[in-house]
C-alpha positions in Angstrom: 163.0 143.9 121.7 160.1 144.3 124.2 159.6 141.2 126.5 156.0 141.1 128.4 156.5 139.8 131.8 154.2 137.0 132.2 152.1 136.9 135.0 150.3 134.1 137.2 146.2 134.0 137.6 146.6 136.4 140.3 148.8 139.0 139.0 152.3 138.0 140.6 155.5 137.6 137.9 156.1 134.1 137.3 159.7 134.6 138.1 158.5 135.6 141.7 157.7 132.0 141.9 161.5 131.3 141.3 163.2 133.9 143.1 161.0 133.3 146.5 162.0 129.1 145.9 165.3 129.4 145.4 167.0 129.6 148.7 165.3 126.5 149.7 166.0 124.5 146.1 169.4 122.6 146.6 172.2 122.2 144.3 176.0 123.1 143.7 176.5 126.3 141.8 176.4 123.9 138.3 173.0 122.2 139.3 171.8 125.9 140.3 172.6 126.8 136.8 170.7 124.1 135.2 167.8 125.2 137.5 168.0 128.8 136.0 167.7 127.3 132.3 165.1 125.7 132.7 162.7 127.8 134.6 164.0 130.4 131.9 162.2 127.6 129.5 158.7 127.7 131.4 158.1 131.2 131.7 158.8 131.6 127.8 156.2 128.8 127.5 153.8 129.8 130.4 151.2 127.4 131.3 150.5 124.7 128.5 147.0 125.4 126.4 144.9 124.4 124.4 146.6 125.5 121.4 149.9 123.1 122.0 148.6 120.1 120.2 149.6 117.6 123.2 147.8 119.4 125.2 144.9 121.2 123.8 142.3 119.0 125.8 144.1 119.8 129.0 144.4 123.7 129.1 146.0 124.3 132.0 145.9 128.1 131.8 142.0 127.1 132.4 141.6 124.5 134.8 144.6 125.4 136.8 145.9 129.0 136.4 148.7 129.6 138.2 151.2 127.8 139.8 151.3 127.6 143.6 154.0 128.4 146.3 156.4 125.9 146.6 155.0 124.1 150.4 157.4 124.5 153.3 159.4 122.0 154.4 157.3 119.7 156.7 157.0 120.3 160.8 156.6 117.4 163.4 152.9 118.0 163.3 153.1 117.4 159.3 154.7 114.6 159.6 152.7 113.0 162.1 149.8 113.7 159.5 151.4 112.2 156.8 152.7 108.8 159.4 148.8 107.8 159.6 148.0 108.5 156.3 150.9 106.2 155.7 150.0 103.3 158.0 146.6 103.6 155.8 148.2 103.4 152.4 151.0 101.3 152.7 151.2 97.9 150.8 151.2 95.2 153.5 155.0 93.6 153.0 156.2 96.1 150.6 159.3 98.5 151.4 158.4 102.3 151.9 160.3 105.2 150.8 158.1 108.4 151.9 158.1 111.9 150.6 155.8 114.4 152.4 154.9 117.7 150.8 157.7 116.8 148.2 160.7 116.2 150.9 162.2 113.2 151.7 160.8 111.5 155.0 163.6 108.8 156.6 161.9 108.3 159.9 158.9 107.3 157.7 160.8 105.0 155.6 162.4 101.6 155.4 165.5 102.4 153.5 167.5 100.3 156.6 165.2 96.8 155.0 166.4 98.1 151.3 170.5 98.1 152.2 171.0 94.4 151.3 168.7 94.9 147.9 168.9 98.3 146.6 170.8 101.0 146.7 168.9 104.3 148.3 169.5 107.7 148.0 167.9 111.2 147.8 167.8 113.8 144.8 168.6 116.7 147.3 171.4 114.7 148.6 173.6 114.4 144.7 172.6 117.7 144.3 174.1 118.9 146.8 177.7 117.5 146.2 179.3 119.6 144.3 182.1 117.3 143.8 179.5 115.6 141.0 180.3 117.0 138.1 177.3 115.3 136.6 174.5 116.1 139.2 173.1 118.8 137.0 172.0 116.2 134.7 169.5 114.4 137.0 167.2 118.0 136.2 167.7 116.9 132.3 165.6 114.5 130.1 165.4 113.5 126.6 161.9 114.9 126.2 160.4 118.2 127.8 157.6 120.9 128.0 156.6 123.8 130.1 155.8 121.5 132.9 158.7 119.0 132.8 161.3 122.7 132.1 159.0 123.5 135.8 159.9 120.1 137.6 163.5 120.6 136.7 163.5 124.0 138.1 161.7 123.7 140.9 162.2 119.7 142.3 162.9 119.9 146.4 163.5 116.4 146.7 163.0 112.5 145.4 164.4 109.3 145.4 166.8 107.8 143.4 166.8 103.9 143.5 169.8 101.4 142.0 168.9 98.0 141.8 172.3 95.8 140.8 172.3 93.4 137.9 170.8 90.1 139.1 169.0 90.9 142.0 165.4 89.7 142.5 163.5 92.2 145.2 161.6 90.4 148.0 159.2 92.6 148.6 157.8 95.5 146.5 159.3 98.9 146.8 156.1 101.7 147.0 157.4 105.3 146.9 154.3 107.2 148.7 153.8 110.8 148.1 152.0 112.5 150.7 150.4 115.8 150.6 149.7 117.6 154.0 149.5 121.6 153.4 147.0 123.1 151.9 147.4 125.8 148.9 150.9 125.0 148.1 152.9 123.1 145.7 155.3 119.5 145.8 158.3 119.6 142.8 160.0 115.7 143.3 161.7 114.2 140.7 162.9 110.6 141.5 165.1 108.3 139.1 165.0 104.2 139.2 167.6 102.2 137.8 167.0 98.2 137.3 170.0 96.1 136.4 170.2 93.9 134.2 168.2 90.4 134.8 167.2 92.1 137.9 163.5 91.5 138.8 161.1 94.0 140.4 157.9 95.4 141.5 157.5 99.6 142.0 154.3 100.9 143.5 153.9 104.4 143.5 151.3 106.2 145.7 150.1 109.7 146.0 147.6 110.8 149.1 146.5 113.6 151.0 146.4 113.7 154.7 144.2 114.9 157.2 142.2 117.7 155.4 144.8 118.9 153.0 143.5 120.1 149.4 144.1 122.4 147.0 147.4 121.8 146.6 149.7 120.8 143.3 151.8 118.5 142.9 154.3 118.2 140.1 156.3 114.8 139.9 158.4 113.4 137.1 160.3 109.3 137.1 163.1 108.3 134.9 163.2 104.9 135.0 166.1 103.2 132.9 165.4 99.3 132.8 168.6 97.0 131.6 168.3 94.0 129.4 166.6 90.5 130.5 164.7 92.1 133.7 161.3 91.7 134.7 159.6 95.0 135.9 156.2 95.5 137.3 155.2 99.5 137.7 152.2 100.1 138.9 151.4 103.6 140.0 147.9 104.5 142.4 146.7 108.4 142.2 144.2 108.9 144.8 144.9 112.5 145.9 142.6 115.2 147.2 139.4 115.9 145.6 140.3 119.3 144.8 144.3 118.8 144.1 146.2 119.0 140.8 148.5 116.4 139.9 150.7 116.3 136.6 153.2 113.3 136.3 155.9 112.8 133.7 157.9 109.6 132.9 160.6 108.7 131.1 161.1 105.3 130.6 163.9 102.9 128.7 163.9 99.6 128.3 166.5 97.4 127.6 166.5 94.0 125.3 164.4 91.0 126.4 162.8 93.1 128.8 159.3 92.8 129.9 157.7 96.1 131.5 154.4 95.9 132.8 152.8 99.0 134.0 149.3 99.9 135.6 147.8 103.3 136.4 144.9 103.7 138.4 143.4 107.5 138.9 140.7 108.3 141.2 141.5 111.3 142.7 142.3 115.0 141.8 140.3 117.9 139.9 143.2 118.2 137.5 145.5 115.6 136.6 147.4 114.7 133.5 149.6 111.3 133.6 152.4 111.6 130.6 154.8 108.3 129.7 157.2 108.6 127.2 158.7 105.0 127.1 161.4 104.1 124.3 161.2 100.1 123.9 165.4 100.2 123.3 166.2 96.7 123.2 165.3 94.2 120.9 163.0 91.6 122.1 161.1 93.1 125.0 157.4 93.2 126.0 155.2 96.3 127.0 151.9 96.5 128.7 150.5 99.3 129.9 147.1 99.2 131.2 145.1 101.8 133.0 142.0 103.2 134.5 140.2 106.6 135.2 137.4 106.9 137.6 136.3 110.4 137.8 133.4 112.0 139.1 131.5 115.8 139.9 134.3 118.2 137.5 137.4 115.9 137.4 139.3 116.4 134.6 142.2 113.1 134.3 144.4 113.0 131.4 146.6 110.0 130.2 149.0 110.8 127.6 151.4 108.2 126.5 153.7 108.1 123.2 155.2 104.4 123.1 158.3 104.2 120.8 159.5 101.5 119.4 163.2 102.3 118.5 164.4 98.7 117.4 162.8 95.7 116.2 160.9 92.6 117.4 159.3 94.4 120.3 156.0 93.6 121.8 153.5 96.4 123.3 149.8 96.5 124.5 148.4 99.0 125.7 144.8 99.0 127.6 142.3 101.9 129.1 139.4 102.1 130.6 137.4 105.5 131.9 134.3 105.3 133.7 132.8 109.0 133.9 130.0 110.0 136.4 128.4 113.6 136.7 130.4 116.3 134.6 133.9 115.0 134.6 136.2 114.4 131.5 138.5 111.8 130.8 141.0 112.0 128.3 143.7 109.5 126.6 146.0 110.2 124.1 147.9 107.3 123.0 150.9 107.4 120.4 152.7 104.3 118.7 155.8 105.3 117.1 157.3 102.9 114.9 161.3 104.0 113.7 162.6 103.1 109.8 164.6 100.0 111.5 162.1 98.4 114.2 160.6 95.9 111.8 158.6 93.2 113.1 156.8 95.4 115.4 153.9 94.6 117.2 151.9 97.3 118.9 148.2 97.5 119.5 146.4 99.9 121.5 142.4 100.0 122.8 141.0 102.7 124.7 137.0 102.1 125.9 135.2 105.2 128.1 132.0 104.3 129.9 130.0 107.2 130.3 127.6 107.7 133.4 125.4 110.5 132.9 124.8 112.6 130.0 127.2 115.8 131.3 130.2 113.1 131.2 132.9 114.0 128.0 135.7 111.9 126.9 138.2 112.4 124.5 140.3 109.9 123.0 142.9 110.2 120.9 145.1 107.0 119.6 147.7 107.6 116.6 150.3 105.6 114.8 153.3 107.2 113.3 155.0 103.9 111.0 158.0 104.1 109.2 158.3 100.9 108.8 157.0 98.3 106.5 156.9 95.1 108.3 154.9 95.9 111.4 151.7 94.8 112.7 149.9 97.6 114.5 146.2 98.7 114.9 144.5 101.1 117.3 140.6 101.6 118.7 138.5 103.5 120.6 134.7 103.6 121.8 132.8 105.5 124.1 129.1 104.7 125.4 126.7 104.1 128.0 126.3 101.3 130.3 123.9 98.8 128.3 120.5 99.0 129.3 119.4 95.6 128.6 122.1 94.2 130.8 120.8 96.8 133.8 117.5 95.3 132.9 118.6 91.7 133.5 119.8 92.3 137.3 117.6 94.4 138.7 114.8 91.9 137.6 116.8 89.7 140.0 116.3 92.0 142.7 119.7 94.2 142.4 118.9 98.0 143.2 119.9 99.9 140.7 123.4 101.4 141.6 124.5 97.9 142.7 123.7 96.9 138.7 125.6 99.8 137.5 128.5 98.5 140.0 128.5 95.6 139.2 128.6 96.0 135.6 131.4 98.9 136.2 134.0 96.4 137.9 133.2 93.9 134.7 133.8 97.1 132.8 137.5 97.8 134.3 138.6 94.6 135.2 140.6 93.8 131.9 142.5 96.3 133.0 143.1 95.5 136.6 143.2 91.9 135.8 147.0 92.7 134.0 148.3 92.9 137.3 150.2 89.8 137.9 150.8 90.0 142.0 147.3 88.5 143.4 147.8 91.0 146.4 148.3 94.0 144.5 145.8 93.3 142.3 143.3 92.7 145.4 144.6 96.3 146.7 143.4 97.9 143.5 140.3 96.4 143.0 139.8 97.4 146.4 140.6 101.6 145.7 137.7 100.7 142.9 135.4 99.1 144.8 135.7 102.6 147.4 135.3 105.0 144.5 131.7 103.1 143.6 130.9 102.9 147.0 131.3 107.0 147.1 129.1 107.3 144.2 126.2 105.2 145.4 
């Protein structure tokens, strides 16, 4: 049987990619093994394209093609980078656990204000003790693809979190990614697991410093939620104008469970958000709500399948694009309803407000039932900004792109306003408020 090598865009063998990384990649000789299958996995698969149905508005073989170096591990001088983008970014009260150019960053971090709380630790540290026989497993999920079979392969570093049964956090915990080379590549995979009854607020952040660009990063979160807890996720992607970010979750949720999750993306040339969140528990509640603001050739995908393994479960899902010069916005949204989850409830409404007449969106929302006591519906519109409505301000003396703003933030804010913490929700309208304020 022949085999064709594949290649990247510029003519290297993918496997080059592994073979350079590996020395660096930690893991006992088991987790080392696990690596090997699954980068075996991606360079069958390649790139995902257009002609993998999940993917075919995001072909990555066109808007990215190849993948990059993996980024060395950051100097003093990147870390002092990344410590003021930091000081810019973080949440005022929240608890910071920093990974710059996808490695762990303790001096940067508050894991000392997190003992009493949560328990702390990092993905290169497990992997590394080969007494755990079970460490290869943190590289494993339930779903995968080409990218996900990439992050397993190639992950340098993350966090993984344990928050007991009971526990209430004080503060917010934000996990802050922070890019500072430029031309190179982040692989962090981080895992988050809330007790049962335990309440809690996750803020992830992702950032360039100083004039990094054109870098990727790949990240993927499992999050495991237990029964009768109260999670807020909320996730802020505001990297470099000409980075790539793809993100894959893997959520569970537990019974009586409420899991409300917000995504905001306003940075990036290529990015593609993926959730795959199994409602596992009877009784819990599920909103996800998000927001793309893209601009010049930004391409920002949301993907999502929702599952709904058991019955009596809740879920709402709400997105908003707004689209400026020749970007494109997609959303792919999935309800999956199992043969025994009857009584589901699952609605899902997707809205793109277009800004010029280069501006595409796609959207994409599907139902797979297989039950027959559910209540479930799905819509999607796209348009303009409505003239009369323009019309109506500026008579009142509002220059034109402060109209349009104004009538953008109306335009997003069902979104935003799903954000139960007043300061967060302050913080984000903020990042929107900067994005229109770069457009005017």
């Amino acid at each position: 049987m022949n085999v064709a090598v594949a290649k990247t865009g510029s003519g290297r063998a993918v496997s080059d990619l592994f073979a350079s990384a590996e020395g660096r990649l930690p893991g006992s000789p088991d987790v080392i093994a696990a690596r090997r299958e699954a980068f075996e996995s991606y360079e069958r698969l390649g790139l995902p394209h257009r002609r993998i149905e999940e993917w075919k508005y995001t072909d990555l073989r066109a808007l990215v093609g190849e993948v990059l170096p993996l980024a060395a591990a950051p100097d003093a001088a990147a870390l002092k980078r990344a410590a003021d983008v930091v000081k810019a970014h973080a949440i005022e009260g929240a608890r910071k656990l920093v990974l710059v150019d996808g490695v762990f960053a303790a001096d940067l971090s508050d894991v000392k204000a997190l003992v009493s709380e949560a328990g702390v630790k990092t993905l290169r540290e497990i992997l590394d003790n080969g007494a755990n026989p079970v460490a290869g497993d943190l590289l494993r999920t339930t779903s995968t693809d080409a990218v996900i079979s990439l992050n397993a392969a190639m992950a340098t570093d993350g966090v993984v979190v344990t928050i007991a049964d009971g526990v209430q956090l004080a503060a917010p915990i934000q996990i802050i990614h922070v890019a500072t080379a430029a031309g190179a590549s982040a692989f962090t995979r981080s895992h988050l697991r809330i007790g049962k009854g335990a309440r809690a607020t996750i803020i992830e952040t992702f950032v360039a410093a100083g004039k990094a660009g054109g870098y990727q990063v790949n990240d993927a979160v499992i999050l495991w939620i237990g029964d009768d807890a109260d999670v807020a996720h909320i996730r802020l992607m505001d990297d470099a104008p000409d980075a790539v970010n793809i993100t894959s979750q893997f959520v569970t949720v537990g019974a009586n469970t409420k899991l409300n999750f917000f995504n905001m993306t306003s940075g990036a040339a290529v990015s593609r958000l993926q959730g795959f969140i199994t409602l596992a528990g009877e009784g819990s509640e599920l909103s996800i709500n998000g927001v793309n603001l893209l601009q010049k050739t930004e391409h920002g995908d949301t993907t999502l399948v929702v599952d709904h393994a058991v019955p009596n479960c809740v879920s709402r899902e709400i997105f908003r694009a707004v689209i400026d010069d020749r970007a494109h916005s997609v959303f792919q949204g999935r309800i999956i309803v199992r043969p025994d989850a009857q009584k589901t409830d699952g609605k899902m409404m997707t809205r793109a407000l277009l800004l010029s007449d280069e501006a595409e969106a796609d959207n994409k929302p599907e139902l797979e039932i297989f039950a027959d006591d559910v209540s479930c519906g799905h819509g999607a519109t796209a348009g303009a900004l409505d003239d009369s409505l323009l019309f109506y301000l500026k008579a009142r003396g509002l220059p034109e792109k402060q109209a349009q703003a104004l009538l953008i933030q109306a335009f997003v804010g069902e979104a935003i306003e799903q954000i139960a913490d007043d300061g967060l929700r302050e913080h984000v309208i903020g990042i929107a408020e900067r994005w229109l304020e770069r457009r005017s």
